[in-house]
C-alpha positions in Angstrom: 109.9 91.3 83.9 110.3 94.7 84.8 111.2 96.8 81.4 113.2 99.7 81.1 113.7 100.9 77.6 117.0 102.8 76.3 114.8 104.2 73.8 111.6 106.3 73.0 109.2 107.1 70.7 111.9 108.8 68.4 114.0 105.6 68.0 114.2 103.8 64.4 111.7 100.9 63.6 115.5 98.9 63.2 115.7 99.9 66.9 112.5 99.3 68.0 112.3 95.8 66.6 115.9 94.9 67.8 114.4 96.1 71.6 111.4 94.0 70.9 113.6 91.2 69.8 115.8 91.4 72.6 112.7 91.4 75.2 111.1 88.2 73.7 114.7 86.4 73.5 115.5 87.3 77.5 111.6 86.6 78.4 111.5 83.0 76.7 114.8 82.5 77.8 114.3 82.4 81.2 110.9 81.5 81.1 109.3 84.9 82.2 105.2 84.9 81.4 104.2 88.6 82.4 105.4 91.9 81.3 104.7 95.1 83.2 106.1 98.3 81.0 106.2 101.1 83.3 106.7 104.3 82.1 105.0 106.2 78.7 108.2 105.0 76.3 108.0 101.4 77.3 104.2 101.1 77.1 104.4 102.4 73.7 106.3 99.9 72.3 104.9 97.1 74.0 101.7 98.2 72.3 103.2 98.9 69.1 104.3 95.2 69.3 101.3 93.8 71.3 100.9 91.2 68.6 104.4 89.8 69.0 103.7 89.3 72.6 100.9 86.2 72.1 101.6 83.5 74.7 103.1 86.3 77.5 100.8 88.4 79.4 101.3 91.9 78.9 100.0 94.3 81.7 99.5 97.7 80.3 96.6 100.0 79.6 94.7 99.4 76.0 95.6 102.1 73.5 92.5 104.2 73.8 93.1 104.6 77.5 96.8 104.9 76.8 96.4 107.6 74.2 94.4 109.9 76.8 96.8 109.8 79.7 99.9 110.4 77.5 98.0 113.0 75.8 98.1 116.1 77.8 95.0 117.9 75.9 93.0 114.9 76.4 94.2 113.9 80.3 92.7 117.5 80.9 89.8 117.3 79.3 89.1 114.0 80.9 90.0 114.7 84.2 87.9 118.2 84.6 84.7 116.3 84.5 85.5 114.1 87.1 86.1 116.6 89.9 90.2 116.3 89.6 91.4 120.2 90.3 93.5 121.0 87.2 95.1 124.6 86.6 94.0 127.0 83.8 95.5 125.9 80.8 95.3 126.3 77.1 97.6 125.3 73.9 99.8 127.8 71.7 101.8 127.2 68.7 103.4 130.5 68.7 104.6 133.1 71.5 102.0 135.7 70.4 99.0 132.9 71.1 101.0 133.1 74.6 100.2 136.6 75.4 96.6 136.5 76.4 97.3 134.0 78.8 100.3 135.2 80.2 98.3 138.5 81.0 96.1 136.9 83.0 99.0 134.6 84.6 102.3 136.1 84.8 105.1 134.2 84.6 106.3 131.8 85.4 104.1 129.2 83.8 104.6 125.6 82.8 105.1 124.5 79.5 104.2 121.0 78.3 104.4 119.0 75.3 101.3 117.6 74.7 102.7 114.0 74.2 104.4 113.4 77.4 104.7 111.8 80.8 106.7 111.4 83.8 108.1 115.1 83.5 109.6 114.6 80.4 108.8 117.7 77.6 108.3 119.7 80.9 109.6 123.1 81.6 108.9 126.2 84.1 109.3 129.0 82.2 110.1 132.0 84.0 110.1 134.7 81.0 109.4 134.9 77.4 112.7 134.0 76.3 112.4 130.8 78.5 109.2 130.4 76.5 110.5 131.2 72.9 113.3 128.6 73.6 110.8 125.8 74.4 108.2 126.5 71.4 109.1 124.5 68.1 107.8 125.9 64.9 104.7 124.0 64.3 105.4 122.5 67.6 102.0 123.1 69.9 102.6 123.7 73.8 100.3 122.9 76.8 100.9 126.2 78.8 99.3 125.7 82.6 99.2 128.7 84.7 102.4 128.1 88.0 100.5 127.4 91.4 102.4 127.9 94.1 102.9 125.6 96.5 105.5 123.1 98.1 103.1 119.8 97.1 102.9 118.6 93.4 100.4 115.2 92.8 100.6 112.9 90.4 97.9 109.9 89.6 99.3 105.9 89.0 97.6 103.3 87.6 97.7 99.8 87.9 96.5 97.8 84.5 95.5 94.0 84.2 97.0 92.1 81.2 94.1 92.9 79.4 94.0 96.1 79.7 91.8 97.0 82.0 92.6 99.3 85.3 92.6 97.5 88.2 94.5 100.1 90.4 94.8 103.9 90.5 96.3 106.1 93.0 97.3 109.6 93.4 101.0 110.4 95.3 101.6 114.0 96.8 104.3 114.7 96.3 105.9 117.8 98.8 108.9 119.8 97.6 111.5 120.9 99.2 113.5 124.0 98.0 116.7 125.0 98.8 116.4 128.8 99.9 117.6 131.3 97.3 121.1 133.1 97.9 121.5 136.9 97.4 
């Protein structure tokens, strides 16, 4: 069963146990045995709910692993070590915590909520209003400096039904922009 969810972490626990519900109902109904949530929204629930799964097999990373690759603080800190090339980066909760790192970077920069995947909570920021209009009071921010280039990667992984990765990858990914008018 492929599983595309119409909601996110922000959604009700009424609404989160109606999706659950409806999952289970379709899966038993026609007999589907394996789950395979694919993006950071879906995995979430289907963890949240893991129990309510018994009997199906549910192919998704554990919630440890989970909580470090949705986490973009931790993803960095974990990737570092293993050689991965990551861009400077720090976290801010305000725009003055910004200006140290913006003197050494310029704009524009990318700004990140920690808690995200798949390019949602993502933003290029190309001055300090873009900035200001992206922090939330309280709100932290992953800042990463802007490295040029027409080639952005990404890293996949593949998860048994226990939990355990049996599959990772990395996709280039090579963009094209349109040229800019004057």
């Amino acid at each position: 069963l492929y599983v595309a969810s119409p909601l996110d972490q922000s959604g009700t626990s009424e609404q989160l146990a109606e999706y659950v519900a409806r999952i289970l109902a379709f899966m038993r109904c026609n007999k589907i045995e394996i789950i395979f949530p694919t993006n950071d929204a879906d995995i979430q629930i289907i963890l949240i709910a893991r129990d309510q799964f018994s009997g199906f097999s549910i192919w998704a990373p554990n919630e440890d692993l989970f909580e470090t690759l949705s986490n973009k603080v931790s993803s960095l800190a974990a990737f570092g070590p293993l050689g991965v090339p990551i861009p400077e980066h720090g976290t801010i909760s305000t725009l003055e915590q910004a200006y140290p790192l913006l003197d050494r970077w310029g704009f524009p920069i990318i700004a990140k909520r920690p808690h995200s995947t798949g390019g949602r909570g993502v933003a290029i920021c190309h001055s300090e209003v873009d900035l200001g209009q992206f922090l939330e009071a309280g709100q932290p921010v992953v800042l990463q400096e802007w490295i040029s280039g027409n080639d952005e990667v990404s890293f996949h992984f593949l998860f048994d039904q226990c939990g355990n990765t049996i599959l990772r990858f990395s996709l280039r990914k090579y963009r094209h922009l349109a040229p800019s008018v004057s």
